[in-house]
C-alpha positions in Angstrom: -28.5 -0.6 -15.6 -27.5 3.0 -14.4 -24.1 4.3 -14.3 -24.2 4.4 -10.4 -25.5 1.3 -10.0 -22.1 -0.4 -12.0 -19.7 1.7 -10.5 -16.8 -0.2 -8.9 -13.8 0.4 -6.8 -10.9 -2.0 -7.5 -10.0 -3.5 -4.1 -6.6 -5.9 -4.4 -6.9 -8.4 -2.0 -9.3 -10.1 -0.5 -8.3 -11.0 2.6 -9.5 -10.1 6.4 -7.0 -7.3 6.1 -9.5 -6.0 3.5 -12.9 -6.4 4.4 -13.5 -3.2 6.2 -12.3 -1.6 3.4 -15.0 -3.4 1.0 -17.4 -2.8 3.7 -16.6 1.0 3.9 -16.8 1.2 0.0 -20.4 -0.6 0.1 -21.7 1.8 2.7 -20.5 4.9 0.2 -22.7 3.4 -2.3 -19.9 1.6 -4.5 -19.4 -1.5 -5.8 -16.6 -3.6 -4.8 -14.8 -6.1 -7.2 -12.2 -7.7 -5.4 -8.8 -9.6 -6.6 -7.1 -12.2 -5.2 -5.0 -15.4 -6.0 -7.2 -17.3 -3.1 -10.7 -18.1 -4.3 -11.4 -19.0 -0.1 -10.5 -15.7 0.9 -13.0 -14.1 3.2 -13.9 -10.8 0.6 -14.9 -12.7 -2.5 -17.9 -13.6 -0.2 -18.6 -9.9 0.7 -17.6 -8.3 -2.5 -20.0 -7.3 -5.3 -17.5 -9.1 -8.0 -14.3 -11.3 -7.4 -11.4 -11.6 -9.9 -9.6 -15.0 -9.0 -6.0 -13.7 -10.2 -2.6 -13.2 -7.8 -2.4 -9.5 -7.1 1.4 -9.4 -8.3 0.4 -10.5 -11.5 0.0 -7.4 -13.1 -0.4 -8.1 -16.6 -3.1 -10.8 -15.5 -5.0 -8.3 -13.3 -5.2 -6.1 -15.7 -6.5 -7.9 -18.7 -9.2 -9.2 -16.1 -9.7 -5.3 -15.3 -10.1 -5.1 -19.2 -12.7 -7.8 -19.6 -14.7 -6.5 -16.2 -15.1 -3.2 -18.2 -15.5 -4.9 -21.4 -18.9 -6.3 -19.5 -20.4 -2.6 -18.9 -18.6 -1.8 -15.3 -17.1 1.5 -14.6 -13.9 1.5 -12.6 -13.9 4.4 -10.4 -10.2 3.8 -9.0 -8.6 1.0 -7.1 -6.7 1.0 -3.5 -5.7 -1.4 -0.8 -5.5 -1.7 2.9 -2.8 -4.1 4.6 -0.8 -5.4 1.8 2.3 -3.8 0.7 2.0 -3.5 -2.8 1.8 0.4 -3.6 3.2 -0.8 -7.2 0.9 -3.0 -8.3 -2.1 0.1 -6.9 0.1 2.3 -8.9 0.4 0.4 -12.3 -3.2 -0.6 -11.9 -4.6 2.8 -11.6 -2.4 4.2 -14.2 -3.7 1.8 -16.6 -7.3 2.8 -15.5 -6.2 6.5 -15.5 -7.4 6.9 -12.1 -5.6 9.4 -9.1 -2.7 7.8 -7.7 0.8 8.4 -7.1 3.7 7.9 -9.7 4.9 4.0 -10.5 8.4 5.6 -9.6 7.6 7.1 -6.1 5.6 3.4 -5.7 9.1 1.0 -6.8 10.7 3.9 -3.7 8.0 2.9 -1.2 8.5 -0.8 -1.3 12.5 -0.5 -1.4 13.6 0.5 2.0 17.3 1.5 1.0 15.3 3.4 -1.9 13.2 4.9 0.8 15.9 6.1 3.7 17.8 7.5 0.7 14.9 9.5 -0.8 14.8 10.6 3.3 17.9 11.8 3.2 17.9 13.8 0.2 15.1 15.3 1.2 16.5 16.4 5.0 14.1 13.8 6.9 15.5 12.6 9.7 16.2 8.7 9.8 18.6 6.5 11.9 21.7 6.0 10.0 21.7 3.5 7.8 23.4 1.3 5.0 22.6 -1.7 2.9 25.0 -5.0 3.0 25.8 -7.3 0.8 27.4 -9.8 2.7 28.3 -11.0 6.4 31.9 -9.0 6.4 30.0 -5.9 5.4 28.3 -6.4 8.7 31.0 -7.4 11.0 32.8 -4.2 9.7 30.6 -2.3 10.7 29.4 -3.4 14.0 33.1 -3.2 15.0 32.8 0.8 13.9 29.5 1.6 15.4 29.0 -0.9 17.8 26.0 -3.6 17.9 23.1 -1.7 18.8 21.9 -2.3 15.6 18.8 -3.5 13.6 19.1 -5.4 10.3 15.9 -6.3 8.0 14.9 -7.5 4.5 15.0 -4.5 2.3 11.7 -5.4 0.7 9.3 -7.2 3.2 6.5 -6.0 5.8 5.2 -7.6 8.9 8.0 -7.9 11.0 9.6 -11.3 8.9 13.3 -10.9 8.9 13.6 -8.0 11.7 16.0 -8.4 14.1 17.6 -6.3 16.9 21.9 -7.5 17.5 23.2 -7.8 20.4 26.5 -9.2 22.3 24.7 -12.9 23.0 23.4 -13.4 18.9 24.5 -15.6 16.3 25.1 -12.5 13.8 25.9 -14.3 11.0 23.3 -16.5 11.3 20.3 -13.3 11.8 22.3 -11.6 8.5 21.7 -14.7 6.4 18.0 -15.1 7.7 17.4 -11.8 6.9 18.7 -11.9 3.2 16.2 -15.4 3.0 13.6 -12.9 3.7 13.9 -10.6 0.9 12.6 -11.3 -2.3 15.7 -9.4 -3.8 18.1 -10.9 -1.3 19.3 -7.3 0.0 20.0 -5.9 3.8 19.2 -3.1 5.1 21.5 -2.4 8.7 20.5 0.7 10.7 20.9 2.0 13.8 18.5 1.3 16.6 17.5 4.1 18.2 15.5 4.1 22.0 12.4 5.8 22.6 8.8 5.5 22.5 7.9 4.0 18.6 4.5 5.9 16.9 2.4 4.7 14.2 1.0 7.4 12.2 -2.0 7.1 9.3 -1.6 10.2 7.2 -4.2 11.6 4.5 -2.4 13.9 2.1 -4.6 16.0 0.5 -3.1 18.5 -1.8 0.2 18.1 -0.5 -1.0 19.1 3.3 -1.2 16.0 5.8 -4.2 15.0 8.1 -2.8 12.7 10.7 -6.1 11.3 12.3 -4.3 8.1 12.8 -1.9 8.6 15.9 -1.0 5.3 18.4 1.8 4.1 20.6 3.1 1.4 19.5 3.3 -1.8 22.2 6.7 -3.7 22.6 6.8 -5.3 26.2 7.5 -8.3 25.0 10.9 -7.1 22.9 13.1 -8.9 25.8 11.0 -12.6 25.2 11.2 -12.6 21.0 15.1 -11.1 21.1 16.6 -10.8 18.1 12.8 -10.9 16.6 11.5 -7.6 17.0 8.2 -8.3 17.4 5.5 -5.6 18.4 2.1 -6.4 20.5 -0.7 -4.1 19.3 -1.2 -0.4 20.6 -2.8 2.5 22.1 -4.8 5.3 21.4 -4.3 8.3 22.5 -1.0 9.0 22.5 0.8 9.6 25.4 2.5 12.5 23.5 1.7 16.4 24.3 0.7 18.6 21.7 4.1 20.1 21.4 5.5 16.4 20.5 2.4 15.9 18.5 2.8 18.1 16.5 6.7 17.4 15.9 5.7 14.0 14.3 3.3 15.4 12.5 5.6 18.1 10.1 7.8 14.8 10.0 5.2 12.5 8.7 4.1 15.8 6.2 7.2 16.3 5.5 8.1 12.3 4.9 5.5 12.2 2.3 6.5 14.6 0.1 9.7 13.1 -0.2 7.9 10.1 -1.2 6.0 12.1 -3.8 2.9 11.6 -1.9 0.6 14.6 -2.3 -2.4 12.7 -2.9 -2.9 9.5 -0.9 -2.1 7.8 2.5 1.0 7.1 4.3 1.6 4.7 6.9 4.6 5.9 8.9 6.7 4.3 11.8 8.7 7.1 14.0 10.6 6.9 16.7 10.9 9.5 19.9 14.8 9.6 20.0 16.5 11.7 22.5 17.5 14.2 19.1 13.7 14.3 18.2 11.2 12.3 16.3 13.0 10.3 13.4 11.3 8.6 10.5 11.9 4.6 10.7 10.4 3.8 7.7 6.9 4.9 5.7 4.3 3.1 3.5 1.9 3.9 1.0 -0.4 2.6 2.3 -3.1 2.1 4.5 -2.1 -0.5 7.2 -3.3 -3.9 7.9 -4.8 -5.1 11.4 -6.5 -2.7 13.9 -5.1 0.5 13.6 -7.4 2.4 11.2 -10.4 -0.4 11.2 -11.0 -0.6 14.8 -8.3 2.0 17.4 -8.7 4.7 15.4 -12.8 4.7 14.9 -13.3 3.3 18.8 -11.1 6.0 19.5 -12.1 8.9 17.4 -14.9 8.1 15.9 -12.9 9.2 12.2 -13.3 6.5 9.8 -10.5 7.4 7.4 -10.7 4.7 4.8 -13.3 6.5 3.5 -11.8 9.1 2.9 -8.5 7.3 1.2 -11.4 6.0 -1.2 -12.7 9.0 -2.1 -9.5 9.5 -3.4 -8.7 6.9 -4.6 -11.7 7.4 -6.9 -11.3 11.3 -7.5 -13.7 12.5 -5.4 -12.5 15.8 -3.5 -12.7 14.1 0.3 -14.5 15.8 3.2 -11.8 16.8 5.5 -14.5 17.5 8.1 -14.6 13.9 8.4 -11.5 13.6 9.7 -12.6 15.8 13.5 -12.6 13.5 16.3 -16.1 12.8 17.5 -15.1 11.3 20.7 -12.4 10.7 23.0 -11.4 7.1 24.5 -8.9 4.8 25.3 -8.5 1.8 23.1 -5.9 -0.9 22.4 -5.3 -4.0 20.9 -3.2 -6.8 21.9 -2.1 -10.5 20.5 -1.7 -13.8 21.8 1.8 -15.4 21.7 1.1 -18.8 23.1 3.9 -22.0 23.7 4.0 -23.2 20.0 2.9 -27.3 19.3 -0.5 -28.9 18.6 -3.5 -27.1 20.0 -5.4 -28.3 22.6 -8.4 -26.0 23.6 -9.1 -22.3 24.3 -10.5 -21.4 27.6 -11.7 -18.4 29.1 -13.2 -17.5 26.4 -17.3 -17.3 26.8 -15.9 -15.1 29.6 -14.2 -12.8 28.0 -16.6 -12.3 25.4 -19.3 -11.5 28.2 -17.8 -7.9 28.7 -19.4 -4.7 27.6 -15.5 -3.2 26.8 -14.7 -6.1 25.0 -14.7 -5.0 20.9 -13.2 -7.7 18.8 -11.3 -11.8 20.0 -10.5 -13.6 17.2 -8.7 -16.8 17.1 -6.4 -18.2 14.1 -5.9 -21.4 14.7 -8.6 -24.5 15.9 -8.1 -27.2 18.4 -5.6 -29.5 16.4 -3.6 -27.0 14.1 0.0 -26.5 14.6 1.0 -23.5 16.2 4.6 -22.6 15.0 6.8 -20.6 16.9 6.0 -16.9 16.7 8.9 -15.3 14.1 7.1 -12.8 12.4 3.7 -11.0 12.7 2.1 -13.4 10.2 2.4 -16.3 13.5 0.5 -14.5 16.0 -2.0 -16.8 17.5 -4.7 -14.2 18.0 -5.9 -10.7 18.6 -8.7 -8.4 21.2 -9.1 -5.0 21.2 -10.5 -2.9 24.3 -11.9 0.4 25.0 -11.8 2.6 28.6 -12.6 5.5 29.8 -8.8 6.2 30.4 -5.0 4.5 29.5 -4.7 3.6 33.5 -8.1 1.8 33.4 -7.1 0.5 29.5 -4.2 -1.2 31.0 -5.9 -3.3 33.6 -8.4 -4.2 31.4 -5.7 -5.8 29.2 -4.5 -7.4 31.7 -7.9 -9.0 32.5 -8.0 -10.4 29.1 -4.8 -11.6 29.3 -5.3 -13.4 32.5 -8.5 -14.9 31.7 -7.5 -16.8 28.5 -5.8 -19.8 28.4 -4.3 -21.2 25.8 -3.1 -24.7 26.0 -1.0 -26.8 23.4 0.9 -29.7 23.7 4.6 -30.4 22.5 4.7 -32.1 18.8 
């Protein structure tokens, strides 16, 4: 067998979170071994090899790595789209000796407080902030600055744990819910700050950014989940100008470096506040759901996975790749339905009839429990929809929206 036809890209995970990435490799001509502690999950089907281990078990991934290779494959490099776990990528493809970024600058990106304190020694502008250790911590402080605050988990994704005070909470209860959430049972408090939210995807390439991902990020439904924050989908394009555009942009660049990123993705979450664009937090990674697997390539027509893979495998990427090719409204939505035992879907032949319709999926089948929506990981469902414009984006939404019905019934 030839060299290129056992040469493998690590994938860690093998959810539906990371199937267009295994997809993306296979069309480069890779191989795909995927690992995951779930021997159902949808990629071991699709990938070229599967590796039934946890992918926190580092020790255990790699002395299945060691075998694989031991068998005659050759491990180009290994990545990861959706799951937070820039450490375990890190120690991976150090052990492989494959690009990546440092272990340290990893540990940083999953460790928030880590994270805004690397931000601030490097001059990027973040919300104030402060980690807590207990519920007088707190009080304390929201009787100096007020309530408009946000408190999280310092080391979990996904919304779980996130919650926005106010005057009509149970504080004390949200600050020990919030500690549950963390694997290392810390707080992060910071200041909420108003203003349109962004989601940026940047490839850093050399130590210059390439920001091809670029979406408004969707909370009209902040009021109905208080304290949850919980966000429903996006847009592309931004409503931004160029001018604003390019504000975010030097702030994601600039947010990268600090995070020792000169080679790699970012994921970044900013907010426009009324003092400028300010970092909320950034990942080192490529995100999960529809940004850069379906708003991004509807939208652009850039497909930037690839180009995170090439290198992630030490191939010098073709930044051409990264031009828009096209120019049209997309956005993606979720469905947030009465929790309790579901009863039937309707609507839904309907909805799947139109031409601008580009992805429904449903989570849950007639019978299932539907639990009450606390963090991303609850939503019932998503669609995504193109237009030839936002106005004509919105409506179409709303279509969708009014067209499905969801029905459960009270346990």
């Amino acid at each position: 067998m030839s060299n290129a036809e056992n040469n493998y890209l690590v994938v860690l995970g093998a959810s539906s979170d990371q199937l267009f990435m295994i997809r993306t490799a296979q069309q480069m001509g890779l191989k795909v071994l995927a690992v995951d502690g779930n021997a159902d999950a949808p990629g071991c089907q699709v990938a070229d090899a599967f590796a039934h281990v946890s992918t926190r078990e580092v020790p255990e991934v790699l002395a299945w790595l060691n075998d694989f290779k031991r068998q005659g494959a050759t491990l180009l490099g290994v990545s990861t789209m959706g799951s937070d776990i820039p450490d375990v990528v890190a120690a991976v493809a150090t052990h492989l000796g494959t690009p990546t970024i440092s272990e340290e600058d990893a540990a940083v990106a999953v460790d928030k407080v880590g994270m805004k304190q690397r931000f601030a020694e490097h001059a990027v502008p973040i919300p104030w902030f402060a980690e807590i250790s207990n519920y007088d911590e707190l009080r304390q402080i929201i009787a100096v600055r007020g309530i408009n605050l946000v408190i999280k988990p310092n080391d979990r994704s996904g919304s779980r744990g996130v919650f926005l005070l106010d005057e009509h909470c149970d504080v004390e209860d949200l600050f020990y819910k919030a500690r549950d959430f963390s694997f290392s049972k810390r707080v992060l408090v910071e200041e909420f700050l108003p203003g349109l939210q962004i989601s940026t995807e940047t490839i850093m390439v050399d130590g210059h950014a390439h920001t091809p991902g670029f979406a408004d990020r969707n909370y009209d439904l902040l009021e109905r989940f208080r304290p949850q924050i919980m966000e429903n989908g996006g847009w592309v394009p931004s409503c931004l100008d160029q001018t604003e555009r390019a504000a975010v942009e030097a702030l994601v660049e600039k947010a990268s470096l600090a995070l020792g990123v000169r080679n790699g993705v970012t994921k970044g979450d900013v907010v426009m506040s009324p003092d400028g664009p300010k970092m909320i937090e950034m990942a080192a990674r490529l995100s999960g759901g529809d940004f850069c697997e379906s708003l991004v390539p509807l939208g652009t027509g850039v497909n930037y996975v690839k180009t995170v893979i090439e290198i992630a495998i030490g191939r010098q990427p073709d930044l051409t790749s990264l031009e828009p090719s096209r120019d049209q409204a997309v956005a993606n939505r979720y469905f947030f339905p009465q929790p309790g035992r579901l009863i039937k879907v309707e609507g839904e032949d309907e909805v799947r009839s139109w031409e601008w319709l580009h992805k429904l999926e449903f989570w849950y089948q007639p019978g299932d429990e539907v639990p009450p929506s606390l963090s991303h990981a609850h939503r019932f469902g998503v669609f995504v929809v193109t237009a030839p414009d936002r106005e004509e984006l919105e409506r179409r939404v709303d279509k969708v929206y009014q067209t499905i019905r969801i029905i459960t019934e009270p346990l």
